[in-house]
LUMDRENDREN-792773 format. One line per field, with one value per residue: residue number from 1; residue in three letters; x, y negated, z of N, C-alpha, C in turn. Coordinates in steps of 0.2 Angstrom, whole numbers, always signed. Each point is the difference from the previous one (the first is absolute). Layout:
REM LUMDRENDREN-792773
i = NUM, ...
aa = ALA, ...
n_px = X, ...
n_py = Y, ...
n_pz = Z, ...
ca_px = X, ...
ca_py = Y, ...
ca_pz = Z, ...
c_px = X, ...
c_py = Y, ...
c_pz = Z, ...
END
This chain:
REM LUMDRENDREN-792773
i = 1, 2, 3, 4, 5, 6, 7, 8, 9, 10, 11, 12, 13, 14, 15, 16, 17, 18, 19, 20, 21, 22, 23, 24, 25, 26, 27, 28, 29, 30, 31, 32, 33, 34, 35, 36, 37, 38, 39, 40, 41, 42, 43, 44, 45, 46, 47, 48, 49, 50, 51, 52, 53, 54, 55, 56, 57, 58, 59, 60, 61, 62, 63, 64, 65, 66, 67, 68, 69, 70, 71, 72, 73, 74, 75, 76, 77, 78, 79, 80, 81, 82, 83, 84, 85, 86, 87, 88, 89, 90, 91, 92, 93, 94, 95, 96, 97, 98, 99, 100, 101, 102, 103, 104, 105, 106, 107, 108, 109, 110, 111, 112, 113, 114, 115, 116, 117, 118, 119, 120, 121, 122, 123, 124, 125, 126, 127, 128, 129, 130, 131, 132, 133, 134, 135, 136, 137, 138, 139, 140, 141, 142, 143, 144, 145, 146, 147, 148, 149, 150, 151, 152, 153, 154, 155, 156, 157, 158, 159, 160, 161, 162, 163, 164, 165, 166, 167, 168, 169, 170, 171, 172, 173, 174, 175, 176, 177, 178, 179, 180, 181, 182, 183, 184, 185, 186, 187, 188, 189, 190, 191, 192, 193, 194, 195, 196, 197, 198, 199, 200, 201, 202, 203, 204, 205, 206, 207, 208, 209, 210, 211, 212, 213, 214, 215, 216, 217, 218, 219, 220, 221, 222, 223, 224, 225, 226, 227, 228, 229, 230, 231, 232, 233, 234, 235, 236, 237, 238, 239, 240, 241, 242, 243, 244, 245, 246, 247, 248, 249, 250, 251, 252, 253, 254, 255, 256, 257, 258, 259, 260, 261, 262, 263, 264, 265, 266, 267, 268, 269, 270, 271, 272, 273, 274, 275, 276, 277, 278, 279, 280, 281, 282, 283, 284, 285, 286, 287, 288, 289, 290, 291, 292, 293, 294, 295, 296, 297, 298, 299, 300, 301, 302, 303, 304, 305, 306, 307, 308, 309, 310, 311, 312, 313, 314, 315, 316, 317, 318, 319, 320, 321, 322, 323
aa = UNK, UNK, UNK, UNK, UNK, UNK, UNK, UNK, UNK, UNK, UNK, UNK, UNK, UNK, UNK, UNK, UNK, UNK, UNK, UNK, UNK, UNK, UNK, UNK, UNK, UNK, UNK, UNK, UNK, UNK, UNK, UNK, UNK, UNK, UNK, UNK, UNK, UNK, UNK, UNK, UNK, UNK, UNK, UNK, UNK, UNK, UNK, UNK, UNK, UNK, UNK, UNK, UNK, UNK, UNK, UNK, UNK, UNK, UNK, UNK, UNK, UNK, UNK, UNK, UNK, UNK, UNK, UNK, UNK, UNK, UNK, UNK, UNK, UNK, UNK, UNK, UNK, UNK, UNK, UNK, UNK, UNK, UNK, UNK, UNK, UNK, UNK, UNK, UNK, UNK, UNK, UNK, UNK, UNK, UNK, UNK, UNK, UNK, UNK, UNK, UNK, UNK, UNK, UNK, UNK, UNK, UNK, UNK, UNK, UNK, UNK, UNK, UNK, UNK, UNK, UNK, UNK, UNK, UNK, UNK, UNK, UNK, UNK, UNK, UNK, UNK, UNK, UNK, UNK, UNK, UNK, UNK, UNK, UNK, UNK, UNK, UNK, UNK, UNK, UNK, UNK, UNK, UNK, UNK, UNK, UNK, UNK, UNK, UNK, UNK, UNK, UNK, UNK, UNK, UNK, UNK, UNK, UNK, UNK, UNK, UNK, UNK, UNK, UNK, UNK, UNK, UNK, UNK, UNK, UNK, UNK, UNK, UNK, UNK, UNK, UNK, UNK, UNK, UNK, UNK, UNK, UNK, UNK, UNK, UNK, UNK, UNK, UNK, UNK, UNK, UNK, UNK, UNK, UNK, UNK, UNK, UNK, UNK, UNK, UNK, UNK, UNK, UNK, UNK, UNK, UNK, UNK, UNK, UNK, UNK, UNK, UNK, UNK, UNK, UNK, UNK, UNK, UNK, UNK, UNK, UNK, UNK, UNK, UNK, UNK, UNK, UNK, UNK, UNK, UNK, UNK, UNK, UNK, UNK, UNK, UNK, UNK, UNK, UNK, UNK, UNK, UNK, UNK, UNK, UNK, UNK, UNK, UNK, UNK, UNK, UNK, UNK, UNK, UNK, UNK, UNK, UNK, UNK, UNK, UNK, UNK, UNK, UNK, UNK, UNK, UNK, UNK, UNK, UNK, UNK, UNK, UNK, UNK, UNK, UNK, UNK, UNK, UNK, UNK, UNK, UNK, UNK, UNK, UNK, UNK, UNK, UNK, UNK, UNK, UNK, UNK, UNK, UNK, UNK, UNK, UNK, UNK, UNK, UNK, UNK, UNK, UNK, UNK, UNK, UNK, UNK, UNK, UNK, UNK, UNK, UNK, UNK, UNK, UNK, UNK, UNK, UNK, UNK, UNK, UNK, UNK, UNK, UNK
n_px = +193, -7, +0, +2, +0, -5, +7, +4, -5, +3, +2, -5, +1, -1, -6, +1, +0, +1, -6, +0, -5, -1, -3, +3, -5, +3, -3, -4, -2, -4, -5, -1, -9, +2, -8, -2, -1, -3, -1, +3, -2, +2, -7, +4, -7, +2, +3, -1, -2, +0, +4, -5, +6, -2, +2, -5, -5, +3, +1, -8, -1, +3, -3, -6, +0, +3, -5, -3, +4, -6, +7, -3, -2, -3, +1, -7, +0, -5, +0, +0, +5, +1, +6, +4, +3, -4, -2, -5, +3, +1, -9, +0, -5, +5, -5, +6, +2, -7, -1, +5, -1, -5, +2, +7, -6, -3, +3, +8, -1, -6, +5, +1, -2, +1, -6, +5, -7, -2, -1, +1, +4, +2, -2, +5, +1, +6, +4, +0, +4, -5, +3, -2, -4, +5, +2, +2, +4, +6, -3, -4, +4, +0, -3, +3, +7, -6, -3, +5, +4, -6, +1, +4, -3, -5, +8, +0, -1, -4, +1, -8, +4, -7, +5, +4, +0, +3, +5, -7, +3, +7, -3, -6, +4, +1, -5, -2, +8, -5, -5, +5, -4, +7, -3, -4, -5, +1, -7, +3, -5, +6, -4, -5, -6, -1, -5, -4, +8, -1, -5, -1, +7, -3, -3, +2, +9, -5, +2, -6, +3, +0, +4, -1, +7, +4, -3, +1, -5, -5, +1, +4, -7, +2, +3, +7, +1, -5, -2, +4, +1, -9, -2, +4, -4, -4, +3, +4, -6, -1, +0, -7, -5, -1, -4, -4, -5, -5, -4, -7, +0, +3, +1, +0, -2, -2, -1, -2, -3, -3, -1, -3, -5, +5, -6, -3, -4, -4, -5, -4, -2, -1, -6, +4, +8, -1, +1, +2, +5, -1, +2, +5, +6, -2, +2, +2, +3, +5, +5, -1, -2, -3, -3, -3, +1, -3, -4, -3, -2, -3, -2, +2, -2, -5, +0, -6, +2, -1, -6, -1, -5, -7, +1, +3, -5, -7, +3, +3, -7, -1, +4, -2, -6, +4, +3
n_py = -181, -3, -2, -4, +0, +4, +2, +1, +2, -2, -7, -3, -2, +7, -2, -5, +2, +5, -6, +3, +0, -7, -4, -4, -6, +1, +5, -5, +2, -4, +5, -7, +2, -4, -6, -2, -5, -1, +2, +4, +4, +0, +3, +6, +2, +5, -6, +2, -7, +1, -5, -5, -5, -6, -5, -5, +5, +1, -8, +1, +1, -3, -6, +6, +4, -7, -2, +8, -4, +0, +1, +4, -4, +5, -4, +0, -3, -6, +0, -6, +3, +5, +2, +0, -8, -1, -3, +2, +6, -5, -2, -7, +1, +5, +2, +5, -5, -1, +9, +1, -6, +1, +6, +0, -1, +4, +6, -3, +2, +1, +5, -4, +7, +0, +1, +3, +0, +1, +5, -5, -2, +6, +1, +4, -2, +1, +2, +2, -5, +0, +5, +0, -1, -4, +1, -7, +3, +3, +4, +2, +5, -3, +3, +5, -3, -4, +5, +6, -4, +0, +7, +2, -5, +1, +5, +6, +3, +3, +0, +3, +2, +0, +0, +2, -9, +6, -2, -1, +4, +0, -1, +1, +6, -1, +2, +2, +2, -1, +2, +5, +10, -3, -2, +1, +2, +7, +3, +6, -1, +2, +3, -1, +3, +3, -2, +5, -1, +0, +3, +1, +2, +0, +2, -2, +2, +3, +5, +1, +2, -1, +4, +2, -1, +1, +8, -5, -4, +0, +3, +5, -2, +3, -6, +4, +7, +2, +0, +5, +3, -1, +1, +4, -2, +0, +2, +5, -2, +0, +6, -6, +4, +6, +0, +4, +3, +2, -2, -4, +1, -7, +2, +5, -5, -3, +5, +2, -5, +1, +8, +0, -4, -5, -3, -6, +5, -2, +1, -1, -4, +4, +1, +5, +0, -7, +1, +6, -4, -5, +6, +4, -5, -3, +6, -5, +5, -6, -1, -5, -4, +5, +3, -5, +0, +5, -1, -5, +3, +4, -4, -4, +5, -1, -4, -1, -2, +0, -3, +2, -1, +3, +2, -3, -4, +6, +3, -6, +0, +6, -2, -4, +3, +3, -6
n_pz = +304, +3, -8, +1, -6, +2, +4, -5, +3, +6, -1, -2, +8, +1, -5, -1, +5, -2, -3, -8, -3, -3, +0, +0, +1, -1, +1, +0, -8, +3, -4, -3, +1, -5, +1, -6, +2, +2, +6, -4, +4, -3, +5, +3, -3, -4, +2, +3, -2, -5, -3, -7, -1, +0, -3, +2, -1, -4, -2, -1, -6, -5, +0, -3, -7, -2, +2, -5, -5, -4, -2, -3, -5, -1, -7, +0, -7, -1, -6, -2, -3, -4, +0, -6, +1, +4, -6, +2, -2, -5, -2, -1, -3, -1, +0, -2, -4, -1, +1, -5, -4, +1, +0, -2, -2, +0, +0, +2, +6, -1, -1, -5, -3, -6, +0, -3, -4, -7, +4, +6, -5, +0, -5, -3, +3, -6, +2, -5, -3, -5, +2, -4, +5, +0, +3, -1, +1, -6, -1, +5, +0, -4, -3, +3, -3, -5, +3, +2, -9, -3, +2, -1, -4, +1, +0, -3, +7, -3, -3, +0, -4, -2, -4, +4, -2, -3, +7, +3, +3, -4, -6, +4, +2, -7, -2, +5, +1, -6, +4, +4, +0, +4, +6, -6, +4, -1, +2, +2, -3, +2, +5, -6, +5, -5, +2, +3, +5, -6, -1, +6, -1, -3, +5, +5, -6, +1, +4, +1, -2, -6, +0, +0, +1, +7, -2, -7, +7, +3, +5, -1, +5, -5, -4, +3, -5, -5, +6, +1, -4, +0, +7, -1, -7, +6, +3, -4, -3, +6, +3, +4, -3, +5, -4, +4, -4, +4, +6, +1, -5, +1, +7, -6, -7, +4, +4, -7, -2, +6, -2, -5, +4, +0, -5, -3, +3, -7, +3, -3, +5, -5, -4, -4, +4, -3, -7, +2, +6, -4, -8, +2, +0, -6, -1, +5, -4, +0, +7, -2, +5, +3, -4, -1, +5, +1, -6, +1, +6, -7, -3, +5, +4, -5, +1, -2, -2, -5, +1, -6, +4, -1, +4, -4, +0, -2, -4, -2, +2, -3, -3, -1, +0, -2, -4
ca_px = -1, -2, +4, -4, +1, -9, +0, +2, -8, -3, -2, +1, +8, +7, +1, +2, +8, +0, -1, +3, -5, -5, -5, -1, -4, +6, +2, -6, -2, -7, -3, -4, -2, +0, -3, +0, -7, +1, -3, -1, +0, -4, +2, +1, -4, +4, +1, -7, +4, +5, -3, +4, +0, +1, +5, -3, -1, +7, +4, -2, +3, +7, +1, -3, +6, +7, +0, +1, +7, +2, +4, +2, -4, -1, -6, -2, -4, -5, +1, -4, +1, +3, +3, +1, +6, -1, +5, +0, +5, +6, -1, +3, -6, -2, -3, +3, +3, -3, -2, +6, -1, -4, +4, +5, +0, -3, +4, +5, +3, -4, -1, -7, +0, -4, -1, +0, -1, -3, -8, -5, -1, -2, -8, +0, -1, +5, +6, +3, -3, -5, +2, -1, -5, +5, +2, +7, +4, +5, -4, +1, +4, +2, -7, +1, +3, -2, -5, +2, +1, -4, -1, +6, +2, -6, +1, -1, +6, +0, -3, +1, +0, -4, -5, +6, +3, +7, +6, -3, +2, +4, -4, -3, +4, +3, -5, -1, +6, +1, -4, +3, -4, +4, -2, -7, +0, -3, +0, -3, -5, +3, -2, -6, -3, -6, -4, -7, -6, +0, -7, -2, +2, -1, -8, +2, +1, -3, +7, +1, +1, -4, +1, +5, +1, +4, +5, +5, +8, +1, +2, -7, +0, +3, +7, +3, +9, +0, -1, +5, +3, +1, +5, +8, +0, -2, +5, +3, -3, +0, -7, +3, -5, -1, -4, -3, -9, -3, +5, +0, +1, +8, +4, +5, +6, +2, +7, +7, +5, +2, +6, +3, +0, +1, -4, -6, -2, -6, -4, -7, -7, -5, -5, -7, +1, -4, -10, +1, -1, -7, -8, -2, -3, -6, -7, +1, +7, +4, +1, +3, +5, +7, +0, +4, +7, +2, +0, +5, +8, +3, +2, +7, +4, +4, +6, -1, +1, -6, -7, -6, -4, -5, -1, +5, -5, +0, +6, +2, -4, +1, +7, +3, -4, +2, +6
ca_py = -7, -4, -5, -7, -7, -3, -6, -5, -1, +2, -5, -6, -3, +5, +4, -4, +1, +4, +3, +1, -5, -2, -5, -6, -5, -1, +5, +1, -5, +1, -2, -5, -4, -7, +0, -8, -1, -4, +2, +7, +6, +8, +9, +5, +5, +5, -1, -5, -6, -3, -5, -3, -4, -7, -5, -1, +4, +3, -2, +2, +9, +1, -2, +3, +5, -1, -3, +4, +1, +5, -4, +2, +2, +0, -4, +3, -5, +4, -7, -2, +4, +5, +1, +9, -1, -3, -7, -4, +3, -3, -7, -6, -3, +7, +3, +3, -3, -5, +0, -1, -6, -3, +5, -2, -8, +1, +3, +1, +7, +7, +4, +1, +3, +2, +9, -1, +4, +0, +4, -4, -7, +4, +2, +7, +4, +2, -3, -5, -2, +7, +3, +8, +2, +3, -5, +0, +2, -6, -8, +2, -6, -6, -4, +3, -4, -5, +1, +0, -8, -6, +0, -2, -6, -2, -1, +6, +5, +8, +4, +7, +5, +7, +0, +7, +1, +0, -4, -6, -3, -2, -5, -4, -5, -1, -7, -3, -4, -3, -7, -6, +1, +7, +2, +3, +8, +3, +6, +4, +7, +6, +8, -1, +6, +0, +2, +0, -3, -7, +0, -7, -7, +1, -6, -4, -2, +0, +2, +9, +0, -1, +5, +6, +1, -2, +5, -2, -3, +2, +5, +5, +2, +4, +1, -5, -3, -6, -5, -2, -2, -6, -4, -1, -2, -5, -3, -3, -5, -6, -2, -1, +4, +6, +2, +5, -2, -1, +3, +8, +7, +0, -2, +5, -4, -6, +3, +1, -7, -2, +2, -3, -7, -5, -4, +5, +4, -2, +4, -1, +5, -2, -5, +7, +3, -6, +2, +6, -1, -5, +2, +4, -4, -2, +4, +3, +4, -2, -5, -2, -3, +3, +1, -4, -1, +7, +0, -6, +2, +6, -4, -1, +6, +3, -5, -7, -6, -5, +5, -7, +1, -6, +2, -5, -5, +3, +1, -7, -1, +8, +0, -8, +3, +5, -4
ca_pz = +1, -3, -2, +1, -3, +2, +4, -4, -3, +5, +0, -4, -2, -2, -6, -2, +5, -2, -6, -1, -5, +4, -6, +0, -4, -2, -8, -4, -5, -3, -7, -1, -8, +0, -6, +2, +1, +8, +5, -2, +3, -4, +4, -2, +4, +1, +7, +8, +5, -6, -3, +0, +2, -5, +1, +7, +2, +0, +7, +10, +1, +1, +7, +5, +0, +4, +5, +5, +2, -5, -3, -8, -4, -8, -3, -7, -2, -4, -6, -3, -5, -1, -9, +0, +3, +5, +1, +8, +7, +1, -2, +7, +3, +1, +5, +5, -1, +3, +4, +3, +2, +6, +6, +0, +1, +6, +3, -3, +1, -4, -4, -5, -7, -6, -5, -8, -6, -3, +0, +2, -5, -8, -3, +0, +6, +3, +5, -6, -7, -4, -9, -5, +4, +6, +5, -3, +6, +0, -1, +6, +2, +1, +5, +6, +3, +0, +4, +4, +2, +3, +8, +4, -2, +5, +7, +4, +3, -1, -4, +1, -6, +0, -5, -2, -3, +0, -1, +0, +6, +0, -4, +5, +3, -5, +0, +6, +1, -5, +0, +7, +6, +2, +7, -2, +1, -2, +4, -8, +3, -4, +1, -1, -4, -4, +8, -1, +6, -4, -4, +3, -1, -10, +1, +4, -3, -9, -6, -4, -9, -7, -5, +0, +7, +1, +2, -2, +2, +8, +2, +1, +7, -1, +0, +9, -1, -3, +5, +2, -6, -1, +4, -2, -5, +1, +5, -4, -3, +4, +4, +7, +5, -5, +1, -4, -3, +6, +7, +3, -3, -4, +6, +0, -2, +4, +3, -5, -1, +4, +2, -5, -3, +5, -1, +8, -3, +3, -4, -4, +1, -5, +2, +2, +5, +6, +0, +4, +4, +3, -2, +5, +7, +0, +2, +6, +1, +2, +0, -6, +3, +2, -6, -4, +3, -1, -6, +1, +5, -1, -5, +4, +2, -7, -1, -2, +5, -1, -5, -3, -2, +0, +6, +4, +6, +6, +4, +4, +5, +7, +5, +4, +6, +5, +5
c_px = -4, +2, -9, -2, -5, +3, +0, -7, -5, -4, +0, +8, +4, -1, +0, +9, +2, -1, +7, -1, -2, -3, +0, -2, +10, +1, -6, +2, -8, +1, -3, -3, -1, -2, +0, -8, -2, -4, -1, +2, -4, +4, +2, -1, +5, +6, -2, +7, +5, -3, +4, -1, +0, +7, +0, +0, +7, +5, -3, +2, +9, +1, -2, +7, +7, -3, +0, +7, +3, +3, +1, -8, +2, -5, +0, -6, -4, +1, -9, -2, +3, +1, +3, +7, +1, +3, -2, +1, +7, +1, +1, -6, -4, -4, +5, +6, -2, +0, +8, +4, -5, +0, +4, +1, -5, +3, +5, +5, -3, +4, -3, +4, -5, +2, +3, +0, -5, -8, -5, -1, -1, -7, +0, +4, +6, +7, +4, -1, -1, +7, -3, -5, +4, +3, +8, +4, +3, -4, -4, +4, +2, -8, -2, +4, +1, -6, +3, +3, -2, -4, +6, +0, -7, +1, -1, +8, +2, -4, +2, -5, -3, -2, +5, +2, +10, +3, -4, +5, +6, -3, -1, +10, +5, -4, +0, +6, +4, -4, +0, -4, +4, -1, -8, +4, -3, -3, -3, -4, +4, -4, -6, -2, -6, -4, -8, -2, +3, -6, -3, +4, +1, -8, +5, +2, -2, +5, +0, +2, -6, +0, +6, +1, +7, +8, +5, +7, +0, +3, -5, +2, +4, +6, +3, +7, -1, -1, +8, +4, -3, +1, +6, +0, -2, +6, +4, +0, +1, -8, +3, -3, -4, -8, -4, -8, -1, +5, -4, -1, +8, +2, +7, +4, +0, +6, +6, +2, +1, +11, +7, +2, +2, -2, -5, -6, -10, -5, -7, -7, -4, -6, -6, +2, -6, -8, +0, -2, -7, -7, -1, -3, -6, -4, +1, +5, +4, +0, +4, +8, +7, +2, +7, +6, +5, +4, +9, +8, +1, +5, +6, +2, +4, +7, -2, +4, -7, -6, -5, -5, -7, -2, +5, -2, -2, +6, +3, -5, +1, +7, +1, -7, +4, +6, -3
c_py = -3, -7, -6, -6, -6, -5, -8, -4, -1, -7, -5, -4, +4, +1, -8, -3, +5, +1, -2, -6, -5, -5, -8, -4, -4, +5, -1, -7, +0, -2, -4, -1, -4, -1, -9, -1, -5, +3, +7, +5, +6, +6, +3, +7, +4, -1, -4, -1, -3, -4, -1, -9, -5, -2, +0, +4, +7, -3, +0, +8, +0, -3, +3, +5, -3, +0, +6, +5, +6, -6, -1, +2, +1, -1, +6, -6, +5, -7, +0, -2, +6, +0, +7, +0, -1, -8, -6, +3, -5, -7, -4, +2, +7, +1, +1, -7, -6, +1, +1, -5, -1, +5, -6, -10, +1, +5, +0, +4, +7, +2, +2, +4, +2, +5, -5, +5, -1, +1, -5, -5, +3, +0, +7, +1, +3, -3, -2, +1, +7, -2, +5, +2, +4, -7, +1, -3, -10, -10, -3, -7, -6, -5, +1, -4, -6, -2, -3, -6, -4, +1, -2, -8, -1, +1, +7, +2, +6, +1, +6, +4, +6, +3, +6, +2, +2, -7, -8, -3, -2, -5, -6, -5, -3, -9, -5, -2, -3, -8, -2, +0, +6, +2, +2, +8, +4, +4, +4, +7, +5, +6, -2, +6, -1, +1, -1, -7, -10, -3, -9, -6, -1, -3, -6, -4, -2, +2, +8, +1, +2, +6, +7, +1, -3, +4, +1, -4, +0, +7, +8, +5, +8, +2, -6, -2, -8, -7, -4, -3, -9, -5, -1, -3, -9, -4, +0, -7, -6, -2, +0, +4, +5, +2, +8, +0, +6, +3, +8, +7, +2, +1, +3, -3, -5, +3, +2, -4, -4, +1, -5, -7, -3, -5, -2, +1, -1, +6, -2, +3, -1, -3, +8, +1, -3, +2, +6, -1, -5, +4, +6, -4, -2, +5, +7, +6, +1, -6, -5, -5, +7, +4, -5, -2, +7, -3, -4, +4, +6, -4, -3, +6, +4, -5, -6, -9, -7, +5, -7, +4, -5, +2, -6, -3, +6, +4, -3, -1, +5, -1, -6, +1, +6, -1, -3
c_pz = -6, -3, +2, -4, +3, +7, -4, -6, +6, +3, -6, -1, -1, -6, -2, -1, -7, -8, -5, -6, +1, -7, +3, -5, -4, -6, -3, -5, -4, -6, -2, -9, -1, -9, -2, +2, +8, +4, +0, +6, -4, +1, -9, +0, -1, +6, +5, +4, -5, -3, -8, +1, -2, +4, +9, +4, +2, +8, +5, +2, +2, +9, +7, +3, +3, +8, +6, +1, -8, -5, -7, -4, -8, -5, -6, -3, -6, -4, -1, -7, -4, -8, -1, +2, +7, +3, +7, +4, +1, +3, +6, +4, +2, +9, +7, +1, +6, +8, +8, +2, +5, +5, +3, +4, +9, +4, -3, +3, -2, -6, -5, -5, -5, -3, -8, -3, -5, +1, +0, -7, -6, -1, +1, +9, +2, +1, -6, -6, -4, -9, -3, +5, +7, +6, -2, +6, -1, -2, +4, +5, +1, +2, +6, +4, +0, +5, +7, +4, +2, +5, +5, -2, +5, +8, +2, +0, -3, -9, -1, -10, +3, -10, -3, -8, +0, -4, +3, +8, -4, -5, +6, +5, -3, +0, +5, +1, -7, +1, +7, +5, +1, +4, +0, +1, -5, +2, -7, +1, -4, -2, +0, -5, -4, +7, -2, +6, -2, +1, +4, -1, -8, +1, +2, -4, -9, -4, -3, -7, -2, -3, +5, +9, +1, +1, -4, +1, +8, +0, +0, +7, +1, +5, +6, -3, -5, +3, +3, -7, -2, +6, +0, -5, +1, +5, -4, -6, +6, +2, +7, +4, -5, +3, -2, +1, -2, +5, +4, -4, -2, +8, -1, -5, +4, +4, -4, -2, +6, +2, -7, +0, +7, -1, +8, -6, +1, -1, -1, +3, -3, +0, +0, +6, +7, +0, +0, +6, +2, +0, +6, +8, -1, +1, +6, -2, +4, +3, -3, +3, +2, -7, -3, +4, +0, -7, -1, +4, -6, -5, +2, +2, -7, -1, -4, +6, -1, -2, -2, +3, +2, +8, +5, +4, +4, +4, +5, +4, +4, +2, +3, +6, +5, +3, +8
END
């Protein structure tokens, strides 16, 4: 006897009826840059079709995005000025501060989160304060969680800690329910690797370091069990959501903490993963549209529940087209 599974592939509605996976404009969180200035739309050649964005210009974007059903963004700011401290990472008047307050007062149901971390506000370029020509973990902190504050005090839902520093998510929620933003979330980039597929978002962001590298406090793409250890590390401190960076080369720790963690679980499409994808479509290779949704379905089939990525408008378009 011939076994058959090819009847179960044999029509459109039988392999829908059937599949196992799927992607909806509901798992996407777009990435937003946001700079001061007014009228600003400035491309992002390393990524085509990204921007960054003035005040203005950011809530046509943010609005275009709710409107196509995609529910949740996250802000990365570029200051308009930088110190060795980063101190308009915290300020009233801070860029990403500004811009969550004007999210918020024009969409007040979108989910808005922020990146907190040092890279973008330092002069030197790195994720926290410089000791002895080192990045000092414990000091660190607490400007981490002043950051975090005065985002949660302009109205963000989520603060999300990407700067791996050890112990920043219990510092961060310590803070936040000392100054009476208990229901500010946390989502925590737990499982961040040292990654070569950074590079376009450090143009995007103006955030490359100055000196050395980062593989002293990210992760090294090596190692899966260490992966698990800081997720568990992180839900224990009191994060509300776990994230791992990058997603498509990582599908296989996205499944092992998937087994781990009853959080819901986000994963990161990075900004190499997206210019991979644009720079072959552009030049006829691939098709980019099925490309990137393949991309997208491998990333929820490993067990991610949410994915950031900057394909959330086009994605959003090719699935609300096929309904």
């Amino acid at each position: 006897m011939i076994v058959r599974p090819r009847r179960l592939r044999k029509t459109a509605a039988i392999r829908d009826m059937v599949r196992e996976t799927s992607v909806s404009v509901k798992d996407f969180i777009a990435p937003l840059f946001v700079k001061h200035g007014k009228g600003l739309k400035d491309p992002i050649p390393s990524m085509p079709g990204q921007y960054q964005f003035s005040l203005d210009t950011l809530l046509d974007e943010a609005e275009e995005i709710w409107n196509l059903g995609v529910p949740s963004v996250i802000l990365f700011g570029l200051p308009d000025a930088k110190d060795a401290t980063g101190t308009r990472s915290w300020a009233e008047d801070g860029i990403v501060q500004l811009a969550v307050k004007a999210i918020k007062d024009r969409l007040p149901g979108m989910v808005v989160m922020t990146d907190v971390c040092m890279c973008e506000y330092t002069d030197h370029g790195h994720c926290g304060l410089i000791l002895n020509g080192q990045v000092d973990n414990d000091g660190t902190l607490a400007l981490l969680s002043r950051q975090a504050v005065s985002h949660a005090r302009a109205g963000a839902d989520f603060v999300a800690p990407s700067d791996m520093m050890d112990g920043r998510v219990a510092a961060i929620r310590q803070a936040l329910d000392q100054e009476g933003f208990k229901d500010t979330g946390i989502l925590s980039y737990a499982v961040k690797y040292a990654s070569g597929f950074y590079g376009p978002f450090r143009d995007a962001a103006d955030s490359a370091p100055q000196f050395g590298d980062r593989s002293g406090y990210q992760m090294d793409p090596a190692n899966a069990m260490e992966a698990l250890k800081e997720a568990g590390i992180d839900m224990d401190e009191g994060a509300d959501m776990i994230m791992v960076k990058p997603a498509l080369p990582y599908l296989d720790i996205i499944s092992r903490v998937r087994e781990i963690c009853a959080l819901p679980l986000v994963a990161y499409n990075v900004s190499g993963e997206y210019a991979m994808v644009k720079a072959a479509a552009m030049n006829d290779w691939i098709d980019g549209e099925r490309v990137m949704m393949e991309m997208l379905l491998s990333i929820k089939r490993a067990g991610a529940d949410l994915i950031i990525t900057y394909f959330s408008k086009e994605a959003a378009r090719a699935i609300v087209s096929k309904q």
